[in-house]
Backbone as a ProteinNet text record, in pm:
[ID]
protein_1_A
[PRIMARY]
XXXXXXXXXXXXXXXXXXXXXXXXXXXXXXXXXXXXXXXXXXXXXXXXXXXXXXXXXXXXXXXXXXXXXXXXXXXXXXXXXXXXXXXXXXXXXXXXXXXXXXXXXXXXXXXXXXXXXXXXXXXXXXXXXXXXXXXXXXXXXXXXXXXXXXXXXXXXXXXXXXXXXXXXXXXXXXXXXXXXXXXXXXXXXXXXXXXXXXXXXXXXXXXXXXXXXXXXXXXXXXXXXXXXXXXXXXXXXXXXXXXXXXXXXX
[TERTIARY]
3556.7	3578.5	3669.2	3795.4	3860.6	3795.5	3801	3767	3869.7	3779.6	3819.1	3895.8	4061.4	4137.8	4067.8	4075.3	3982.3	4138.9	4062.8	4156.7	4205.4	4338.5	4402.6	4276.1	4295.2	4200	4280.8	4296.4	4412.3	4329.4	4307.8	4257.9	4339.4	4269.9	4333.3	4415	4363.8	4462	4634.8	4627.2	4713	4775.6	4731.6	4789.6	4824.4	4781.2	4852.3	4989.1	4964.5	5097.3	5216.1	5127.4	5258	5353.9	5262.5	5295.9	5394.4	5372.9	5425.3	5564.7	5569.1	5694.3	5762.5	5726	5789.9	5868.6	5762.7	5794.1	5973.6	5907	6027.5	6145.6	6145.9	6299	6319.5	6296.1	6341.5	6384.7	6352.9	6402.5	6494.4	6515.9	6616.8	6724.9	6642	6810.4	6907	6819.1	6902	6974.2	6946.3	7044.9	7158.1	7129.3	7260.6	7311.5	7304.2	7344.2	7350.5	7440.7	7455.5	7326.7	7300.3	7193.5	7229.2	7371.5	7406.2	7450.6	7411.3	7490.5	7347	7375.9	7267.3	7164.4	7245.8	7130	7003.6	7098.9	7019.6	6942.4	6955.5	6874	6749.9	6796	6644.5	6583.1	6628.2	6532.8	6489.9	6526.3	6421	6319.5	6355.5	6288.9	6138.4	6175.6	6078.7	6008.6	6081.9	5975.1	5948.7	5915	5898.6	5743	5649.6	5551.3	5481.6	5491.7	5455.4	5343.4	5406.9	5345.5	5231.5	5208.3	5065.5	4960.7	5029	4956.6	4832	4923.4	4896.9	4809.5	4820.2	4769.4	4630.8	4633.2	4450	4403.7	4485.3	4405.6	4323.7	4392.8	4339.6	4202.6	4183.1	4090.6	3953.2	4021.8	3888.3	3906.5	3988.2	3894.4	3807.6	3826.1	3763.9	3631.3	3610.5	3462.2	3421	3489.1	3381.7	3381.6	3464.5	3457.5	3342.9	3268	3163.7	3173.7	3332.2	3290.7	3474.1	3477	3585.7	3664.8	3567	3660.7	3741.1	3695.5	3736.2	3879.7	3860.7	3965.4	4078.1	4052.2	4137.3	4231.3	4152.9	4177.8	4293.5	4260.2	4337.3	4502	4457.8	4596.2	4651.8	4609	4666.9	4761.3	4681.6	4737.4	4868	4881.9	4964.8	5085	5053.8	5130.7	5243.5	5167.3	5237.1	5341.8	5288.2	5360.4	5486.6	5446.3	5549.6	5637.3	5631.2	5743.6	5852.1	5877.6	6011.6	6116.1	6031.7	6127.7	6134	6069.2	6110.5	6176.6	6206.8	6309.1	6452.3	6446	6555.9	6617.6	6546.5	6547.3	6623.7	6551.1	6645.7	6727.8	6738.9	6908	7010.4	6941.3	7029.3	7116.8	7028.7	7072.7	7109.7	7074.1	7083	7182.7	7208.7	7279.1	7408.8	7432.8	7564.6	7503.9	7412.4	7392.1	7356.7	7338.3	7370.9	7211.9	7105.7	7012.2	7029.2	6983.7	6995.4	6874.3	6866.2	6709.8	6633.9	6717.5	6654.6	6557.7	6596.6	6541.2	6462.6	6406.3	6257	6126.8	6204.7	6116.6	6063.7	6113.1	6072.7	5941.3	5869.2	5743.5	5706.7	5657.5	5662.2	5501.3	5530.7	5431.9	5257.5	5251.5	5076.3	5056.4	5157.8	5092.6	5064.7	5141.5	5137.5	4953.6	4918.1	4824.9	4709.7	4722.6	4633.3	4591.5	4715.8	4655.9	4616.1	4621.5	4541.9	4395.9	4339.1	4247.3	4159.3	4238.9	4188.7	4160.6	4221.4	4206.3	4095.1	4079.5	3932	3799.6	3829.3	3716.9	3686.2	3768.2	3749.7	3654.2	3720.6	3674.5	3599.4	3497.2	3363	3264.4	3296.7	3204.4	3242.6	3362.8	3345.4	3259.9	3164.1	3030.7	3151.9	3200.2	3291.6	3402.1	3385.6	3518.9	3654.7	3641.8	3750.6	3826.1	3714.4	3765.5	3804.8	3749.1	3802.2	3915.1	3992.1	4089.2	4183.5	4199.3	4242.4	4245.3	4215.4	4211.7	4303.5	4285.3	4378.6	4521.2	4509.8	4664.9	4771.9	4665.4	4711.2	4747	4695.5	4728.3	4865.7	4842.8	4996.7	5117.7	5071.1	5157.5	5257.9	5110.7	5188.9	5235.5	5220.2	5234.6	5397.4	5452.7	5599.1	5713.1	5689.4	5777.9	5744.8	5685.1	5612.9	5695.3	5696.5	5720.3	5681.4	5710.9	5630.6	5587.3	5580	5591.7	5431.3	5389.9	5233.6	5184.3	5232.2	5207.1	5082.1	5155.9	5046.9	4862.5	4901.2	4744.8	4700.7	4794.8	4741.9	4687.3	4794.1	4732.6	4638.3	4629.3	4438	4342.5	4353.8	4232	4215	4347.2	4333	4267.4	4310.5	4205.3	4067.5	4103.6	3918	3823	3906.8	3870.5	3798.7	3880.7	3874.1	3770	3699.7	3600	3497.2	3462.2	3381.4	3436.4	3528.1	3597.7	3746.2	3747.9	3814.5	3974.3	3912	4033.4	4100.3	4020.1	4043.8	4161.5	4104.3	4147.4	4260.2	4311.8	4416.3	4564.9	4461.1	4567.1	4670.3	4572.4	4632.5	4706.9	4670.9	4775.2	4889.4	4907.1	5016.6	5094.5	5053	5070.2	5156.1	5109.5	5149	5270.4	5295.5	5415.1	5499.5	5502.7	5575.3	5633.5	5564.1	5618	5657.2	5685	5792.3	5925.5	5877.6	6037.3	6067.4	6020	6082.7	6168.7	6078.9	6166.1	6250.7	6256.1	6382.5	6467	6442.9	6527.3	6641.4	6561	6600.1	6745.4	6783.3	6891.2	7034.3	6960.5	7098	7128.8	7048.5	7057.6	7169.7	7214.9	7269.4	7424.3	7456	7587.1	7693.2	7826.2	7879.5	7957.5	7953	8028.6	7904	7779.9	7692.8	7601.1	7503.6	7451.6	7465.4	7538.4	7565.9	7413.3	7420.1	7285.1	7275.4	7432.5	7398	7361.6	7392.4	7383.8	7212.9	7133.8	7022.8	6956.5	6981.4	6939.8	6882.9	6988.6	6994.4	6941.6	6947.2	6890.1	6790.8	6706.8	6574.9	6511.9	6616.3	6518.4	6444.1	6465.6	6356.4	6233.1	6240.6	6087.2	6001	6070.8	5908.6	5889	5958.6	5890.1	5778.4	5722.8	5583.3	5485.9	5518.4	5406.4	5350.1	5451.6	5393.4	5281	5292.7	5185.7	5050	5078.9	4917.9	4910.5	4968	4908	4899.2	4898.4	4876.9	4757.2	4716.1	4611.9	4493.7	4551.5	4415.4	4373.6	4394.1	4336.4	4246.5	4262.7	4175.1	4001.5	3943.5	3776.4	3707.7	3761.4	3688.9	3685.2	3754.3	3745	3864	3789.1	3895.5	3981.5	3939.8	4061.2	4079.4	4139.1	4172.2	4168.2	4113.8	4099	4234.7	4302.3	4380	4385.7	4272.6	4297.5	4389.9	4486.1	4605.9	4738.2	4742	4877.3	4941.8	4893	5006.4	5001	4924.4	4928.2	5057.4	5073.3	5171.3	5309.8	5291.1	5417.9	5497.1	5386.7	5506.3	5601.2	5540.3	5643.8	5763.5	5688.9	5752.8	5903.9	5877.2	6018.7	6072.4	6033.7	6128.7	6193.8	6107.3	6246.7	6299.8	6277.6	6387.1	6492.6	6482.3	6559.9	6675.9	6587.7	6679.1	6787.4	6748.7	6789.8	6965.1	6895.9	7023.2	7140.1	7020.3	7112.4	7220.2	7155.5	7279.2	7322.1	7335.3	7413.8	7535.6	7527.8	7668.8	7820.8
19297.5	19284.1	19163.6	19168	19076.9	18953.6	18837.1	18755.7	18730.4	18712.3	18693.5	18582.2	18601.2	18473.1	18424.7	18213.6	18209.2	18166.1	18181	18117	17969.2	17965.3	17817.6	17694	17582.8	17483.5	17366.6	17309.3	17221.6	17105.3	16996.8	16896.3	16778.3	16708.4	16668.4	16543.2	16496.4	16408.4	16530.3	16609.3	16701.8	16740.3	16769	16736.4	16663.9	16591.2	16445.5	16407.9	16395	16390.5	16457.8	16616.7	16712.6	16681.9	16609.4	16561.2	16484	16360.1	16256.6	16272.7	16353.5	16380.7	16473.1	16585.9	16640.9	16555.6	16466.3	16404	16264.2	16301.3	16158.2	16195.1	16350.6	16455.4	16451.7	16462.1	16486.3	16389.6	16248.2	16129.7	16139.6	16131.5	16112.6	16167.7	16295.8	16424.2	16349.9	16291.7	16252.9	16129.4	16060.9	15950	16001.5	16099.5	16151.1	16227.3	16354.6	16498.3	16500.3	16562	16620.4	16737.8	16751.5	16807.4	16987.1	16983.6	17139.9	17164.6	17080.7	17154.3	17171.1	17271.8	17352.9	17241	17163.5	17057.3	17002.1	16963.2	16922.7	17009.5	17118.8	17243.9	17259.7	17263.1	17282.7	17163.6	17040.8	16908.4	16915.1	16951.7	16959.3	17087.5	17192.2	17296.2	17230.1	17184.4	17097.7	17058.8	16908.9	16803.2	16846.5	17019.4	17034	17060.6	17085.5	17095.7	17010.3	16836.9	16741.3	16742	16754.3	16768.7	16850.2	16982.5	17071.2	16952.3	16933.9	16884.6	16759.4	16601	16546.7	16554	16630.6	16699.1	16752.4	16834.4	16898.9	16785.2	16667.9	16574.7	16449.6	16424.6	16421	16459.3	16613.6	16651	16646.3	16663.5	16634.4	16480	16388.2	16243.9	16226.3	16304.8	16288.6	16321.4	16421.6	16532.9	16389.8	16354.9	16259.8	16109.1	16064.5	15919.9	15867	15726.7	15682.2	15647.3	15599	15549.5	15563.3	15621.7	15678.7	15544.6	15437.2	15332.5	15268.2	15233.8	15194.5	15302.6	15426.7	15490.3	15512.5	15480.8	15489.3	15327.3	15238.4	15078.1	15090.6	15133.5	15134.1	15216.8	15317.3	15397.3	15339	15234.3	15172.2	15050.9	14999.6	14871	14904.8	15058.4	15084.6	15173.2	15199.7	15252.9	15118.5	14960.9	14882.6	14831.2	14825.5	14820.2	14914	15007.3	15112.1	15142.3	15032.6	15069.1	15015.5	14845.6	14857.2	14919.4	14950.2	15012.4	15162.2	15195.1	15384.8	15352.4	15246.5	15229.7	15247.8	15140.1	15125.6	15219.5	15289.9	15456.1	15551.1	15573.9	15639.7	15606.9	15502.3	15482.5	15467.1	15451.2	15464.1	15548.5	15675.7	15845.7	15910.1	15888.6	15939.8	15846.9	15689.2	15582	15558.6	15599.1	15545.5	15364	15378.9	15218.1	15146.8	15194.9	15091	15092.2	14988	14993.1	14957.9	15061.5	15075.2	15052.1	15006.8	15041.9	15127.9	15279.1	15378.8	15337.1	15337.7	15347.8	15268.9	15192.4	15131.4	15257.3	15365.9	15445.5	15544.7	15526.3	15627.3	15554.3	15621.5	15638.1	15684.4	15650.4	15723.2	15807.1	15863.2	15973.5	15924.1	15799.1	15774	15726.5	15700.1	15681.9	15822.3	15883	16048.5	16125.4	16083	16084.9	16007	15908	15817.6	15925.1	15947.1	16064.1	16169	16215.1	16353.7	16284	16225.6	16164.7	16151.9	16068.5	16042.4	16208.4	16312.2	16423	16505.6	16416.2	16483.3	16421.5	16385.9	16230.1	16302.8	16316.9	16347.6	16510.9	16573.6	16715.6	16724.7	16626	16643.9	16495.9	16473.5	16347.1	16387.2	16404.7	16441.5	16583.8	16535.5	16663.5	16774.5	16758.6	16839.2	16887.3	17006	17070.2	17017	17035.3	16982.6	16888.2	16766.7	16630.9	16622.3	16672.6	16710.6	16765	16892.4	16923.5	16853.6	16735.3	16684.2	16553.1	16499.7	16428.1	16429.6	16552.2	16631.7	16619.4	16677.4	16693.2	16530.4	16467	16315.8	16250.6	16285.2	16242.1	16306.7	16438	16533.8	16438.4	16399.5	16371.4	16222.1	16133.4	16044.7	16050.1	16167.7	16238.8	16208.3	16242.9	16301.8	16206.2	16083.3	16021.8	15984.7	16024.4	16034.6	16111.5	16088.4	16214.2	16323.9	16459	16562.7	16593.4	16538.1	16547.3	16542.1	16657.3	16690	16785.5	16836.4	16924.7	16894.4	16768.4	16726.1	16719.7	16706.6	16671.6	16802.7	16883.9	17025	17082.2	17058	17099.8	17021.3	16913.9	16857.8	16935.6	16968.2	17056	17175.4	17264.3	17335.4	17355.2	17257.6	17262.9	17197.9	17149.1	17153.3	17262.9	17313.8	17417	17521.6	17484.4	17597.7	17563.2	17466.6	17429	17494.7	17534.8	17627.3	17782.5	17814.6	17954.7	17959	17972.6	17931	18006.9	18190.9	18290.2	18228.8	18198	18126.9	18025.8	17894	17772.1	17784.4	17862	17875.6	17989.8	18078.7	18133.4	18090.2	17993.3	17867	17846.2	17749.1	17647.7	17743.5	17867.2	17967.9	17933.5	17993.2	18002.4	17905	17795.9	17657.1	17640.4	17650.7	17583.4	17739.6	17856.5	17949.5	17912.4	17898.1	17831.6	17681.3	17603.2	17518.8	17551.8	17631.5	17695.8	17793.2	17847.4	17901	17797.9	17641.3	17587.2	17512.9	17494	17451.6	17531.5	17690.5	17808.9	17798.9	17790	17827.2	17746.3	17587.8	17577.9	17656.7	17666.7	17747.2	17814.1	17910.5	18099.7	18034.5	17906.5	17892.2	17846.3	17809.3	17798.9	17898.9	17891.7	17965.2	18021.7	18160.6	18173.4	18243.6	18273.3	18306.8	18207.7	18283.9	18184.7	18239.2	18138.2	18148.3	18129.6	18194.7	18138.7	18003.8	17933.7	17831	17732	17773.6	17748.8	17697.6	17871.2	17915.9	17796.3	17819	17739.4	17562.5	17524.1	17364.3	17333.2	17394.5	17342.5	17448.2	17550.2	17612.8	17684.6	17707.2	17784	17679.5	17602	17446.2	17466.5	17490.1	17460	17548.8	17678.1	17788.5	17730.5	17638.3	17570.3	17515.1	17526.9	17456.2	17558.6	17711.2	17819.5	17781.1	17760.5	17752.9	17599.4	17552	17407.6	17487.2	17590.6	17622.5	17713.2	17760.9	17848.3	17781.8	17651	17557.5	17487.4	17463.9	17414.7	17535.5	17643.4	17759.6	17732.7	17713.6	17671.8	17564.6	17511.5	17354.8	17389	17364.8	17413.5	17264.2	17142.3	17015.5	16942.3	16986.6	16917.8	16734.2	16668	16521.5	16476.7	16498	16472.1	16273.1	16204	16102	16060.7	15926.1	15834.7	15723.9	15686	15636.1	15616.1	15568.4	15538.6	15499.4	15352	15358.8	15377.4	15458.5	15494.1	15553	15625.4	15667.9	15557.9	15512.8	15385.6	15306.2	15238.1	15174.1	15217.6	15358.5	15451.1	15454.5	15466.6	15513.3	15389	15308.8	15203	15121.2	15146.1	15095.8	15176.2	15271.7	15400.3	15445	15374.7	15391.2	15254.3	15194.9	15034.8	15001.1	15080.1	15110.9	15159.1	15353.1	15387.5	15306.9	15254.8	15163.2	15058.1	15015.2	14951	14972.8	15105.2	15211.5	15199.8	15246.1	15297.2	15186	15075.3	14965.3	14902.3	14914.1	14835.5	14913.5	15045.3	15117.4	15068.4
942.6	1086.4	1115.7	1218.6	1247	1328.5	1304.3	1389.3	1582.2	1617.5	1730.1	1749.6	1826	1815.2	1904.9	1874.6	2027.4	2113.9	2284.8	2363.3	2359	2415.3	2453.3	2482.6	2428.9	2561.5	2511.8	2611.9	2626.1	2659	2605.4	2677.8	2770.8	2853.4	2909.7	2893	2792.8	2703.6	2701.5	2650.9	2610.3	2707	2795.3	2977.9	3035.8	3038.9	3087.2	2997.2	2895.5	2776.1	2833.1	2856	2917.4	3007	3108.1	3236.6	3253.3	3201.9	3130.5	3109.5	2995.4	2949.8	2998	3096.6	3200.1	3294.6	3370.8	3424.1	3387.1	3247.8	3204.8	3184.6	3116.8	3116.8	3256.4	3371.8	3504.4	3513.3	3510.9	3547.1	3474.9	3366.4	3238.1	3264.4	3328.5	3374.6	3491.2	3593.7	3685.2	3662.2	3602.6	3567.7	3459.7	3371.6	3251.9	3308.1	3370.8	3417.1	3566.4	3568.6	3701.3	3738.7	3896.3	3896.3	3882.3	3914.8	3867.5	3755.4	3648.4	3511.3	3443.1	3331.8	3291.7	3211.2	3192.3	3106.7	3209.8	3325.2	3470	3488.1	3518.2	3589.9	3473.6	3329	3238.2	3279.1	3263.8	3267.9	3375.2	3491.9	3627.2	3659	3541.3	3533	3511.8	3367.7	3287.6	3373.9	3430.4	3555.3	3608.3	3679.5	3801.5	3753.8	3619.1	3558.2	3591.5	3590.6	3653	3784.3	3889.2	4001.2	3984.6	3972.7	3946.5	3900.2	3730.4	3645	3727.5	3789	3835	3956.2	4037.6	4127.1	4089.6	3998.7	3916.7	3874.3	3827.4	3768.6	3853	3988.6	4090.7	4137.3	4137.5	4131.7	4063.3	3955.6	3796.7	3838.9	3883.5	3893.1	3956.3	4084.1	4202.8	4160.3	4092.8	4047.2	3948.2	3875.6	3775.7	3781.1	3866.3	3918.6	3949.5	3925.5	3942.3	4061.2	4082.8	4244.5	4291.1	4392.5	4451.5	4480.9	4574.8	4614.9	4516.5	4392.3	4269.1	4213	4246.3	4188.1	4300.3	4395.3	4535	4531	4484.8	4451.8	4336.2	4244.4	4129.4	4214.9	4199.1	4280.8	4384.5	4452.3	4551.7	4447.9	4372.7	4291.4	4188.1	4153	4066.6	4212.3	4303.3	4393.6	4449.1	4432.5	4535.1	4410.8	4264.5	4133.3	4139.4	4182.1	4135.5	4280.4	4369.5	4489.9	4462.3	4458.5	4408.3	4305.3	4170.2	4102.9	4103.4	4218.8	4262.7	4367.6	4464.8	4570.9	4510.9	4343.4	4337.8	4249	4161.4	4114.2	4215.1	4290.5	4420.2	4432.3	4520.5	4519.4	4437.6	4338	4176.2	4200.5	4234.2	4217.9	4345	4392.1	4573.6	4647.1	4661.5	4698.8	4639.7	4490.8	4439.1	4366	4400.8	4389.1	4460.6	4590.4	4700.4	4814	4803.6	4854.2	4998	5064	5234.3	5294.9	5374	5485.4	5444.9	5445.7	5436.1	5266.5	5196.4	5066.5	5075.2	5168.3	5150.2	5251.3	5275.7	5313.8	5238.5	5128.2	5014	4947.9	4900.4	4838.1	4731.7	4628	4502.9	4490.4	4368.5	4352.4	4350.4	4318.8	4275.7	4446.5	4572.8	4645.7	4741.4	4697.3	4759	4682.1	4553.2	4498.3	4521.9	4586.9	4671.7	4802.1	4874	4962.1	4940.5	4861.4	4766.8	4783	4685.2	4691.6	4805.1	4941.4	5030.9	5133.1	5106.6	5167.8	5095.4	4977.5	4891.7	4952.7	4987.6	4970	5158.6	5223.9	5346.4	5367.2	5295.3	5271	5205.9	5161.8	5104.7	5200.1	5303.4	5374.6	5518.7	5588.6	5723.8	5727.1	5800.7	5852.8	5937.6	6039	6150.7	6111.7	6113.9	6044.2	6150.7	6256.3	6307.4	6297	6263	6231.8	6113.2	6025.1	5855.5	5876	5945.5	5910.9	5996.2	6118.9	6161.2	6057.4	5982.5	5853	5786.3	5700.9	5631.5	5729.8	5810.4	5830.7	5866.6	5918.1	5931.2	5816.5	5676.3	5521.2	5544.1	5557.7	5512.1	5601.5	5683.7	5728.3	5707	5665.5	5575	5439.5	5396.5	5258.6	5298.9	5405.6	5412.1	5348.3	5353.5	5275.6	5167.3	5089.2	4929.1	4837.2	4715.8	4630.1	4650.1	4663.7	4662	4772.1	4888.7	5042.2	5038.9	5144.4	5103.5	5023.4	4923.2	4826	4716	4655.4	4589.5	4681.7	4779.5	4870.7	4868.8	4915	4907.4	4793.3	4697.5	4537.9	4506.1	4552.2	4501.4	4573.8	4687	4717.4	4706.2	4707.7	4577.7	4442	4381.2	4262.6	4281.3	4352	4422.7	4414	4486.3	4580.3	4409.4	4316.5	4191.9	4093.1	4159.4	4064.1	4121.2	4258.2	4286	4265.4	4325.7	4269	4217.4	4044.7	3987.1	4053	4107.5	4122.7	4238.2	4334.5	4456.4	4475	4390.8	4377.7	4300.9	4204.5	4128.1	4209.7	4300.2	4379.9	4460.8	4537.1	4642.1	4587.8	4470.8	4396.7	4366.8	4327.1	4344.8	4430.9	4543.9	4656.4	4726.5	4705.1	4742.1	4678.3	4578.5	4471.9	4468.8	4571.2	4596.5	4732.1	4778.6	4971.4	4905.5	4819.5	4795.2	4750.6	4664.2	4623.6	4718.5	4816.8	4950.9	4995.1	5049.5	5139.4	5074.4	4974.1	4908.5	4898.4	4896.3	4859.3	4976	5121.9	5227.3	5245.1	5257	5296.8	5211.7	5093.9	5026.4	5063.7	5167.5	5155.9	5305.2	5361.1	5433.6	5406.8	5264	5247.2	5219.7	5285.3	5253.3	5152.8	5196.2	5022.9	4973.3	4975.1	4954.9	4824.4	4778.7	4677.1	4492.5	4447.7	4303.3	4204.7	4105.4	3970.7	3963	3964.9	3933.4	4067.1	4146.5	4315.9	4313.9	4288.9	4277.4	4194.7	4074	3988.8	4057.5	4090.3	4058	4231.5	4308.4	4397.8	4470.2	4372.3	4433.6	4293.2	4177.1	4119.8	4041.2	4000.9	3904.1	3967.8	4099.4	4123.6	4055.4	4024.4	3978.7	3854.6	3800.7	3699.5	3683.6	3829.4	3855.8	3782.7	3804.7	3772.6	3615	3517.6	3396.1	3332.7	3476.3	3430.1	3494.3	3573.8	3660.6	3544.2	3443.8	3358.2	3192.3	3233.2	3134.9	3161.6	3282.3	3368.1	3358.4	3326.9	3322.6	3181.2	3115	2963	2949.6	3079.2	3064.7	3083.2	2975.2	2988.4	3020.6	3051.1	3049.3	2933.4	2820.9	2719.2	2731.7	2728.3	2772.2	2599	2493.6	2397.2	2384.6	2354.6	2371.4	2527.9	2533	2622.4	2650	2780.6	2772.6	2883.6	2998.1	3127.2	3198	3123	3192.3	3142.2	3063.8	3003.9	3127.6	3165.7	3300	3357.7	3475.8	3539.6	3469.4	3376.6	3333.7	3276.2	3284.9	3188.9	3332.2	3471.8	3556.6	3586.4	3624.5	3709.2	3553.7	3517.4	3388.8	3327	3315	3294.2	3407.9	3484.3	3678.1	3645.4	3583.9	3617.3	3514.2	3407.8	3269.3	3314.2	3369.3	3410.3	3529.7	3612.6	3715.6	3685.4	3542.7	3523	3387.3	3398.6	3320.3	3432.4	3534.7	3632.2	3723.4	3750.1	3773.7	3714.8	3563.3	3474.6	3454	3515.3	3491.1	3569.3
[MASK]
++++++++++++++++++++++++++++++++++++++++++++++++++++++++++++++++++++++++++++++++++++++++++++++++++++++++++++++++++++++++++++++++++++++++++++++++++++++++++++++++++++++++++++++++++++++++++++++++++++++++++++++++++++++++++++++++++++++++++++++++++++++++++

């Protein structure tokens, strides 16, 4: 009799890793490549894996954290770490070089993940649904100058949401990271001349790159793998002001 192959299980050591280094090809891409040449378009394919990932992991903190304020503290302390050298990241790439006003309105990803958090934390303690979802939308809304807008907030409760019903909570998260690559889709479908692959590509199709981290994320049974509490914490701000520092020495 054949043995039974067993399924994927990915731990979350092994996820996070993923993340990580998704995350670091995207950065990497935008400082070497142009964002429409094919090298660009895979490396942001890649990073676009990132966001999900981070986002579920959010979640699973939230579920096993001893104490929320403590993990809300930390994400605040590595969010105020990681503002100047994602201000100056941006404008690296977006500015030419050149830091404006504007670029102190940008926000990087662990504080967009701070509001994830805080929209968890709300949706399991406000008693009144009204006031809960008036909560929520007040996060989203400071979500907006964050990495990832309010997506990530959404995709944390999402996977929230999937720890009670896994079909549920994983649909959303579909769902969610399909109505992103809509609205990114959308200004293209407005240039003229119509829209090219590579058009397609570099400024809407990267995002469905998100689908293959939620089906990397379905493998995850709770198994944690290696311990490394702040390797992210310190990988991010740290390879934002490497990169930054690529980036104005040119």
């Amino acid at each position: 009799m054949r043995q039974r192959t067993a399924s994927l299980d990915l731990s979350a050591w092994t996820l996070k890793l993923t993340a990580m280094a998704a995350m670091l090809i995207d950065h990497v891409a935008w400082v070497f490549w142009p964002q429409s040449s094919w090298q660009g378009i895979l490396s942001h394919t890649i990073g676009a894996m990132a966001m999900p990932i981070f986002s579920f992991f959010i979640a699973e903190g939230y579920a096993h954290t001893r104490s929320v304020s403590a993990y809300a503290r930390r994400l605040g302390i590595f969010a105020l770490l990681s503002y100047l050298p994602f201000v100056c990241f941006v404008a690296g790439i977006q500015s030419g070089g050149t830091i404006t006003a504007a670029s102190f309105t940008r926000l990087n990803m662990i504080y967009t993940l701070l509001l994830a958090l805080g929209a968890l934390w709300a949706w399991n303690h406000i008693p009144q649904l009204e006031l809960r979802l008036v909560c929520i939308v007040l996060l989203c809304l400071a979500a907006l100058p964050g990495d990832g807008a309010f997506f990530p907030v959404l995709l944390a409760l999402a996977f929230h949401h999937a720890r009670i019903d896994r079909l549920a909570g994983f649909t959303a998260a579909t769902v969610l990271c399909l109505i992103m690559f809509l609205i990114t889709l959308m200004p293209c479908l407005e240039q003229p001349g119509g829209l090219s692959l590579r058009t397609f590509a570099a400024e809407a199709g990267y995002r469905l790159g998100q689908l293959p981290a939620l089906a990397l994320l379905g493998s995850y049974r709770g198994r944690k793998g290696r311990s490394a509490k702040y390797l992210f914490y310190g990988f991010y701000p740290l390879h934002l002001a490497a990169l930054s520092l690529v980036l104005w020495m040119r």
